[in-house]
C-alpha positions in Angstrom: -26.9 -48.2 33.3 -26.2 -51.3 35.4 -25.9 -50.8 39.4 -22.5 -51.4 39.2 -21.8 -47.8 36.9 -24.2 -46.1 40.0 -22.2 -47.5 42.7 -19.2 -46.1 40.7 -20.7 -42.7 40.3 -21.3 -42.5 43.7 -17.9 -43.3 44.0 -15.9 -41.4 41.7 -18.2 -38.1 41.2 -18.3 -34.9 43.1 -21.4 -34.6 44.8 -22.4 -30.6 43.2 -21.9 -32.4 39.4 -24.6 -35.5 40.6 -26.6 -33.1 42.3 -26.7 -31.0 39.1 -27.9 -33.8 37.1 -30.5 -35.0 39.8 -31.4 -32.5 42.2 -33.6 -35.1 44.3 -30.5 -36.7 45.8 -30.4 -33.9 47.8 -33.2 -34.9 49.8 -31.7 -38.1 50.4 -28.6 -36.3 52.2 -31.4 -33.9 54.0 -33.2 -37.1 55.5 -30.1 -38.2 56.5 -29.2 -34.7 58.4 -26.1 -34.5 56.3 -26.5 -31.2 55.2 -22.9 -29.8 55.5 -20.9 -31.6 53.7 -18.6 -30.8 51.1 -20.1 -30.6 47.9 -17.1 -30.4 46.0 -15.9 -33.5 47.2 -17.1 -37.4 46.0 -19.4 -38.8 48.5 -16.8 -41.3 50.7 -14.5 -38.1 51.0 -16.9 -35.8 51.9 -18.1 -38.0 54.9 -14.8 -38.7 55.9 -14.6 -34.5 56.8 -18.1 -34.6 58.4 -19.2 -35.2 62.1 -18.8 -38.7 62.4 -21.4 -38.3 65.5 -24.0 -36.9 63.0 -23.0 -40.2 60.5 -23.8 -42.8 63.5 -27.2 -40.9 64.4 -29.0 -43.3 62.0 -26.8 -46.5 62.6 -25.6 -46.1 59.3 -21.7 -46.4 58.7 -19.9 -44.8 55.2 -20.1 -48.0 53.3 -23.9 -48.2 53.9 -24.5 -44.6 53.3 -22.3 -45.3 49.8 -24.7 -48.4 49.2 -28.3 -46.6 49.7 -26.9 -43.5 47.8 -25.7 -45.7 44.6 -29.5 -47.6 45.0 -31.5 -44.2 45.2 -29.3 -43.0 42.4 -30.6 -45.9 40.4 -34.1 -46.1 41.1 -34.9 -42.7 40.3 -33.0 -42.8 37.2 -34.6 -45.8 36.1 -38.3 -44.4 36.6 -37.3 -40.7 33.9 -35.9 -43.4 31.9 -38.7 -46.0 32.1 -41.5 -43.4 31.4 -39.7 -41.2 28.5 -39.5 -44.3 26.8 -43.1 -45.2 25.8 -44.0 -44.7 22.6 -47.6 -45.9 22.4 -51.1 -46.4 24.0 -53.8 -48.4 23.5 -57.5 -48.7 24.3 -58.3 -52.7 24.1 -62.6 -51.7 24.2 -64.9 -53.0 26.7 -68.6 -52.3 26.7 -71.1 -48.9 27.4 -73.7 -48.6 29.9 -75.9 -50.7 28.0 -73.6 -53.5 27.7 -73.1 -53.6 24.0 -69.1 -53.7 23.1 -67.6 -50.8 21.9 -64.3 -50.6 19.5 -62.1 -53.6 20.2 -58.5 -51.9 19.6 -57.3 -48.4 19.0 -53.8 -47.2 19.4 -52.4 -43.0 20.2 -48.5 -42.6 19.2 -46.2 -40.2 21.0 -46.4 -36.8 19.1 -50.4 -37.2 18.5 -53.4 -34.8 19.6 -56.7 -37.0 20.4 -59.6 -34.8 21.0 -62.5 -36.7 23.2 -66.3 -35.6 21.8 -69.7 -36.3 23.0 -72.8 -34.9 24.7 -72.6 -34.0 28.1 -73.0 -37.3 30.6 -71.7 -39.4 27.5 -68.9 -41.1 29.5 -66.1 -38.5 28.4 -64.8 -38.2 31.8 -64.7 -42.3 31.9 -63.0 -42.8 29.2 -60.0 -40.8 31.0 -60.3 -41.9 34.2 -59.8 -45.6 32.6 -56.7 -44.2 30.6 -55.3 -42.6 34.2 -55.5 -45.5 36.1 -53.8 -48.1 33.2 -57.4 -50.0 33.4 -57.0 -53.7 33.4 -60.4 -54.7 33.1 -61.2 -53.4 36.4 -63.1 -50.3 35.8 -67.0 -50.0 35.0 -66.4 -50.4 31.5 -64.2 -53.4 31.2 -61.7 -51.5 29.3 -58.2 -52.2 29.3 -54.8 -50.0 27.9 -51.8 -51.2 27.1 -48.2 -49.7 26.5 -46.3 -50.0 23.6 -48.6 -53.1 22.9 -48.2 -54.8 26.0 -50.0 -55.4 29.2 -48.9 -52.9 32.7 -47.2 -54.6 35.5 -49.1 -53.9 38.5 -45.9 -51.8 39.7 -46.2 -49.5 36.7 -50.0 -48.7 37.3 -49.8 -48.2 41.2 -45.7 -46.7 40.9 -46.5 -42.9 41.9 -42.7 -42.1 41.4 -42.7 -42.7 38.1 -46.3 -42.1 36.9 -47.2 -42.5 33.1 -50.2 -40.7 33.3 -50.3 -36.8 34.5 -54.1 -35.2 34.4 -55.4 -31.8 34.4 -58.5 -31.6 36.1 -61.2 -29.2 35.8 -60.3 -27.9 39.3 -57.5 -27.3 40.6 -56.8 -26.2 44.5 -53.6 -25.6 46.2 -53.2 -26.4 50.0 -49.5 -25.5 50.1 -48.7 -21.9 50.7 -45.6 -21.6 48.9 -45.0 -18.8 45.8 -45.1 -19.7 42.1 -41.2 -20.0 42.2 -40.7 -22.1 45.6 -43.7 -24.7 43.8 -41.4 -24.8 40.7 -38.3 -25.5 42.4 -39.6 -27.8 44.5 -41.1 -29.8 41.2 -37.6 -29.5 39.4 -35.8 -31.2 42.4 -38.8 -34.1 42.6 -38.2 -34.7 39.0 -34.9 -34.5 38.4 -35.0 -32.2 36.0 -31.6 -31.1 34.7 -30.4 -27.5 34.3 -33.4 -26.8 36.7 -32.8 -23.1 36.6 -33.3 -22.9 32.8 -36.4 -25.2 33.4 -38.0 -22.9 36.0 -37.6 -20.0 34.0 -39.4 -21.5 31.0 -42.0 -22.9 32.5 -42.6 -19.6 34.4 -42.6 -17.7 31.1 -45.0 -20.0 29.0 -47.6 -20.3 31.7 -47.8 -16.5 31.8 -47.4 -16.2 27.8 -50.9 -19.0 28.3 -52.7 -17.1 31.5 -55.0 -14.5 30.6 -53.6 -12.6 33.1 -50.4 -12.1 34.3 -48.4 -12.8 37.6 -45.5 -12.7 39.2 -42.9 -15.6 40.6 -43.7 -14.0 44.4 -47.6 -14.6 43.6 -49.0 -17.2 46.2 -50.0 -20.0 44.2 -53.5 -20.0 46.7 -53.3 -16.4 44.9 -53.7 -17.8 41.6 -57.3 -17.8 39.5 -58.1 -20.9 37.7 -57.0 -20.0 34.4 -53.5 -19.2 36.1 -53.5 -22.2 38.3 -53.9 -24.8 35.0 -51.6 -22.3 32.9 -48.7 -22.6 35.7 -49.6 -26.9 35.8 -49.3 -27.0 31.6 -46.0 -25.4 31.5 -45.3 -27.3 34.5 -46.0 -30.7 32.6 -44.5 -29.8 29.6 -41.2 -28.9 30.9 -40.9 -30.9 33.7 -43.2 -33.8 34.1 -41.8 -37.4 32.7 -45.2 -38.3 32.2 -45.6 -39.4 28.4 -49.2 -39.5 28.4 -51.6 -36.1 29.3 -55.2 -35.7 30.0 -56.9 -32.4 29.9 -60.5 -32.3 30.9 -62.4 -29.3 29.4 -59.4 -27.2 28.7 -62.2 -23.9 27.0 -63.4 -23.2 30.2 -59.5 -22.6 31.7 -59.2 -19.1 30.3 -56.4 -19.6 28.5 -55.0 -19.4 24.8 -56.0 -23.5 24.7 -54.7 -23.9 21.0 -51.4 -23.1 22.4 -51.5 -25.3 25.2 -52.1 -28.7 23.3 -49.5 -27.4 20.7 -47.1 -26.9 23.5 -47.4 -30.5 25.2 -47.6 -32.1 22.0 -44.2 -31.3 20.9 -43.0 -32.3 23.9 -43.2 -35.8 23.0 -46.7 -37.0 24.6 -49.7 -38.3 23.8 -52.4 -36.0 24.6 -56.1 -36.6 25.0 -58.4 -34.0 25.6 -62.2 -34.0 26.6 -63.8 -31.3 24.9 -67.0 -29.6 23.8 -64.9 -26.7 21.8 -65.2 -27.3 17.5 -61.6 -25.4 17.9 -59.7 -28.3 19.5 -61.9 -31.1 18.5 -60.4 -30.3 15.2 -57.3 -29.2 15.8 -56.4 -32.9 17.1 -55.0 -35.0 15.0 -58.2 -37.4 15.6 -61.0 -37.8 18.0 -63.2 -40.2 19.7 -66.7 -40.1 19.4 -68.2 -41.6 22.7 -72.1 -42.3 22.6 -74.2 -43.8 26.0 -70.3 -44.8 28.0 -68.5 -46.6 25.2 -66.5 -45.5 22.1 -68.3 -45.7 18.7 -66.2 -44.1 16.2 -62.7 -42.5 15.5 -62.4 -39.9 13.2 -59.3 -38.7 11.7 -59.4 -35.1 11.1 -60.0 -34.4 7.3 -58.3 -31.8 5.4 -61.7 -30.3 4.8 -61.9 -30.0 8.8 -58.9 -28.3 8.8 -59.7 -26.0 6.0 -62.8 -24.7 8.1 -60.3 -24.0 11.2 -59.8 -20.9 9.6 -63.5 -19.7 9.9 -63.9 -21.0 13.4 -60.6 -19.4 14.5 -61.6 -15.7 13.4 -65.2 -16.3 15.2 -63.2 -17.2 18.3 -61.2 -14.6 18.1 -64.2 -11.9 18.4 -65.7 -13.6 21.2 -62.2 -13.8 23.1 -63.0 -9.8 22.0 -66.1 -9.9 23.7 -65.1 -11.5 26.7 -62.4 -9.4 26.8 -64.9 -5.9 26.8 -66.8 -7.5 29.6 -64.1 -8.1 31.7 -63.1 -4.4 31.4 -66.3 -2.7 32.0 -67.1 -1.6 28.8 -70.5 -1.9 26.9 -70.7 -4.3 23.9 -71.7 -2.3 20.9 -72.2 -3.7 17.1 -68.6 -1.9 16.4 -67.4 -4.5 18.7 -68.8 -7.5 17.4 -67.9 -7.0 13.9 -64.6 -5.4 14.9 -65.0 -2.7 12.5 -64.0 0.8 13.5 
């Protein structure tokens, strides 16, 4: 949309229908102290009924309030445009600790599972780090990643508005004391996200359909355990986050149903690369990256034999999330419980 069609919408449009569709120009009018106005009302009419004393408190007059509303309008439509629109990454190689190149090019596609495998210390962790920050040759390994086969503008790696890249860390800590619902609302106005009711809801629901236990929308979120805390931030990416690209570190030791997870941000339309020790989502990616002493050395596409074994693996996992469910509970672990019979 050119600036000319925002500067028009700021015109012509009520002020509830634009704040429906992005709920973060509200806190342009709550910088501003313009908090009363008429919602129903387009902008220019709605100042034109306000406290002309409160309009003058910033120096600002209506046709520069009009102007900086049409331009935040537009840039924060252009960054959910700009990053739903990638369609492709790709690791140009560099080197690994020892200096000896690794692959030279290897491209992920919206839609696609990459698992990350290797031994502990291998450079797993690296390897993500490089694909979080947009590497340009700038990182110990020399690696760089391009977008839709092109180089990143400096603006798009450093743009924290409209970050490509979300990341869920091993740990995750909240400092703000706000409940489960106040954190989700205040993501769905930062974001834009339209019908932000429907959006809270669902993202409430699936991280507690993920958690191992469940909590309410009036839980703390410095209430939350670990498991819930990285449930609450997957359901938060997948339904909210304009973030094409997702990196989960070690998602087994989260305590939560972690097929269902990478399922759920994959349809979502992202590319999702996950660092993992667990034969269960190694091979339930659609490939994965074998990375030996820092640098990558093979990519694997998962084989329909692989696939066939998930089976297998899935019923063993399914008696030790049996077990660990026993423990958790008090009771004593018997041979009836291991082998599930009666």
């Amino acid at each position: 949309m050119s600036p000319e069609k925002y500067l028009e919408m700021a015109i012509a449009m009520p002020l509830n229908q634009i704040l429906a569709e992005h709920p973060i120009c509200r806190d342009f009018f709550m910088n501003l102290r313009l908090t009363d106005l008429d919602w129903n009302l387009p902008l220019m009419q709605a100042l034109d009924r306000t406290d002309q004393d409160a309009i003058n408190e910033f120096c600002l007059d209506r046709g520069m309030i009009l102007r900086e509303f049409s331009l935040f309008l537009e840039t924060f439509s252009k960054v959910a445009t700009d990053a739903a629109a990638i369609r492709s990454l790709t690791i140009i190689g560099g080197h690994g600790k020892s200096g000896e190149p690794e692959m030279p090019r290897w491209t992920a596609r919206v839609g696609e599972i990459v698992s990350i495998v290797g031994p502990t210390g291998s450079g797993k962790s690296r390897l993500l780090a490089d694909i979080e920050c947009l590497a340009d040759a700038d990182t110990p390994t020399g690696r760089r990643i391009h977008i839709d086969g092109r180089e990143v503008s400096e603006k798009q790696r450093f743009d924290m508005e409209g970050k490509m890249v979300a990341q869920l860390s091993q740990n995750m800590n909240f400092v703000m004391d706000l409940t489960v619902r106040e954190f989700l609302e205040m993501h769905a106005g930062s974001r834009m996200t339209r019908d932000a009711e429907h959006a809270i809801a669902r993202c409430f629901d699936c991280a507690n359909d993920l958690a191992g236990e469940k909590f309410t929308s009036d839980t703390k979120v410095t209430q939350l355990s670990g498991g819930q805390s990285r449930a609450l931030m997957i359901a938060d990416t997948a339904f909210m986050s304009s973030s094409p690209v997702v990196l989960i570190d070690e998602i087994e030791n989260a305590g939560i149903d972690r097929r269902q997870a990478i399922k759920l941000l994959a349809q979502k339309e992202k590319i999702v690369f996950i660092s993992t020790h667990d034969p269960l989502l190694a091979l339930s990616a659609d490939k994965r990256i074998v990375i030996r002493n820092g640098g990558i050395s093979r990519i694997i596409e998962t084989t329909s034999e692989e696939k066939n074994c998930l089976d297998a693996i899935e019923k063993l996992d399914t008696t030790l999330l049996r077990l660990r469910n026993q423990l958790r509970h008090g009771y004593e672990i018997t041979m009836h419980t291991v082998t599930g019979e009666e």
